[in-house]
C-alpha angles and dihedrals in degrees: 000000000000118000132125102221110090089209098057088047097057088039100056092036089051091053089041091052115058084056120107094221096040145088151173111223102169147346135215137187099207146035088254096053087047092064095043090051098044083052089049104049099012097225120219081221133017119206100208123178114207108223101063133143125258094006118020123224094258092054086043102053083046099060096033087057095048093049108112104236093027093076092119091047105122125204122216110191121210105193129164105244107224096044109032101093097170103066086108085064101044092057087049087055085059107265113157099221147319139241132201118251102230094061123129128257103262086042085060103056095034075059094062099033090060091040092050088053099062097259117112127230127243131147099216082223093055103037092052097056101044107035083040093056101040099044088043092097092035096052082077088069106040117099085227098186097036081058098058103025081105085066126107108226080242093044082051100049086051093050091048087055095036075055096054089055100264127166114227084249095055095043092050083053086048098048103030092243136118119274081234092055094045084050101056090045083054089048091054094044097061083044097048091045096040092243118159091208150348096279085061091053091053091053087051092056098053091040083055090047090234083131124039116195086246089067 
C-alpha cells in the first residue's frame, strides 16, 4: 500500500490483516517507494493513494505497469471523490480501478479481491461523472472510428456495455449471449484496442464517445 499519511497506513494494514486471503506485503510513503517496493515483492494489488510526495500516485501506477515483470501488478486507486481530479489519468497510467476513501471495510477488501482477480473496478456513478467530465474536452481529438474500425459490430456493442459499467454475466443477459461468449468478445476487444484491462476499455468507450456520461 502506498499512502503518506501514517494513520491511513496502520489503519488499512490493520483491516487487511486479520483476513485469511490477505497480506500485507509492504508499505511506502511515497510514489517512489511504491514503485521500489512493487520491484522488490511483486504484489498481486497496490493501494496507491494519488496525492503523494517525490513521485505522485499517477506517475507511480505508470511506471509500475510498464515495468517488465510487473505485468500482473494490479493498482488499486483510492482517491477522495469531490477533489481528485486525475482518476481519468490514472486510469490512463494503467490503474485497475479506484475506490473512494471513505469506503467501508468490506468495500475495501471486496475491492482487492476483484482487482486481484483481474476485473477492474469501477462504480458506474462514480465512473460516469468523473471520466465524463474529464474526457469531455479530449473526445474532440480522438479519431473515434479509426479507432474502432478493428471492432467487430458485436465487439462494439460489448465495449459500449463494459463502458457502462457491465459484468460479463450481465452483458451476456443483455445481449442473449453466454457469460463465456460475452467474455471472449470482451477479450478481443482489449486485444484488438491494445487495452491492458477492463478499466482501460471503459475509458475507450467514453474517449470514442460509444458511451456519454448521461448514459
Amino acid at each position: 500500500m502506498a499512502d503518506d499519511e501514517r494513520l491511513v497506513r496502520s489503519g488499512l494494514k490493520l483491516l487487511i490483516d486479520v483476513e485469511d486471503d490477505v497480506t500485507v506485503v509492504g508499505e511506502a510513503t511515497n510514489g517512489a517507494e511504491a514503485v521500489e517496493r512493487a520491484r522488490a515483492v511483486r504484489p498481486d494489488v497496490v493501494l496507491m493513494d494519488i496525492r503523494m510526495p517525490r513521485l505522485d500516485g499517477i506517475q507511480a501506477t505508470a511506471r509500475i505497469t510498464e515495468t517488465r515483470g510487473l505485468e500482473r501488478v494490479r493498482i488499486l486507486i483510492l482517491t477522495t471523490y469531490d477533489t481528485d481530479a486525475h482518476v481519468f489519468d490514472a486510469l490512463q497510467a494503467g490503474a485497475s480501478g479506484f475506490l473512494l476513501k471513505d469506503a467501508g471495510p468490506a468495500e475495501l477488501l471486496h475491492a482487492i479481491r476483484v482487482i486481484a482477480a483481474g476485473e477492474a473496478l469501477l462504480a458506474p456513478r462514480i465512473t460516469r461523472r468523473l471520466i465524463g467530465q474529464f474526457t469531455a474536452r479530449r473526445t474532440a481529438a480522438q479519431a473515434a472510428e479509426d479507432r474502432l474500425a478493428v471492432l467487430t459490430e458485436r465487439e462494439r456493442e460489448v465495449l459500449g456495455l463494459v463502458g457502462r459499467g457491465l459484468s460479463n454475466d450481465e452483458i451476456g443477459a443483455e445481449l442473449h449471449l453466454s457469460p463465456a461468449t460475452a467474455r471472449t468478445h470482451v477479450s478481443r476487444a482489449m486485444v484488438k484496442l491494445g487495452a491492458r484491462d477492463r478499466a482501460q476499455l471503459v475509458v475507450i468507450a467514453y474517449q470514442t464517445g460509444l458511451v456519454t456520461p448521461d448514459c
